[in-house]
C-alpha positions as CSV (number, residue, x, y, z in Angstrom):
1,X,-56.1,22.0,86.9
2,X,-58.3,24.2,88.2
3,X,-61.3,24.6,90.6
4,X,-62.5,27.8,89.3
5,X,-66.1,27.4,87.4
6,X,-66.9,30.2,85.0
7,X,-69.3,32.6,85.9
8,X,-71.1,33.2,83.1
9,X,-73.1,36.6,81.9
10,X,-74.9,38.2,78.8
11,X,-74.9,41.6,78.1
12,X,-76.6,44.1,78.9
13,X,-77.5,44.4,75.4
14,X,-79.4,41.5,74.9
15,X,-82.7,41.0,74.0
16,X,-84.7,37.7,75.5
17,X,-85.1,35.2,73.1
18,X,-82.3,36.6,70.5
19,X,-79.2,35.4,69.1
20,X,-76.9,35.7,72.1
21,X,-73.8,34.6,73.3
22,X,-72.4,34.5,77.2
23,X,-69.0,35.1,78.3
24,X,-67.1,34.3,81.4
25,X,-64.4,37.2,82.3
26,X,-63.3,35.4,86.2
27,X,-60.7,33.2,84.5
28,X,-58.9,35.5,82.4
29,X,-56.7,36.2,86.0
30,X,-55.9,32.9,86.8
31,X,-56.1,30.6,83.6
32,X,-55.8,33.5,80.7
33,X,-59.0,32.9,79.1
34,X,-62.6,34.1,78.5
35,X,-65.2,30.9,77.7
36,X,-67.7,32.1,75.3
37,X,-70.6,29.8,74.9
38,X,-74.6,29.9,73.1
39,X,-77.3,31.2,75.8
40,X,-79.3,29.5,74.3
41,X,-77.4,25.7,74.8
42,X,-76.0,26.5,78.1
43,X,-75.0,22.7,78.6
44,X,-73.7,22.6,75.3
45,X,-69.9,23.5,74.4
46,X,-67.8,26.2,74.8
47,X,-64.8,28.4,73.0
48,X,-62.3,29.2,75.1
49,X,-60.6,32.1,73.9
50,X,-56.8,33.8,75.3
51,X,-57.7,37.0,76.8
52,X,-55.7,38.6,74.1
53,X,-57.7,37.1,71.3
54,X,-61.0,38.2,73.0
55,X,-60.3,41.7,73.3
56,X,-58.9,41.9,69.7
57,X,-62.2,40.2,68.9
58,X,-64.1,42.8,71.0
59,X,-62.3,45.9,69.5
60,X,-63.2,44.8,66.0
61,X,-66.8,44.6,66.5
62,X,-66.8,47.5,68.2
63,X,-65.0,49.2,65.2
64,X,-68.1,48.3,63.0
């Protein structure tokens, strides 16, 4: 188990208000994975993705 808390961030991209996920990248080093969670229900649950599916995830949107 871990002490580690995510520190969670949206991007840069984001408008206020819109449809917007947040990530947290400071676990992929010690646990291997990136929580993605809704901005917009912080206290509500998360996905925790391996950092390998993440970036495959990552590269296919970016391939759009």
């Amino acid at each position: 188990m871990t002490t580690e808390a995510p520190h969670w961030f949206k991007s840069s991209y984001s408008a206020d208000g819109g449809q917007c996920v947040e990530v947290a990248g400071n676990l992929v080093s010690t646990l291997d994975i990136v929580p993605v969670r809704d901005s917009k229900v912080p206290a509500g649950p998360s996905l925790a993705l391996s950092a390998t599916a993440f970036t495959v995830f990552l590269e296919s949107v970016k391939a759009r």
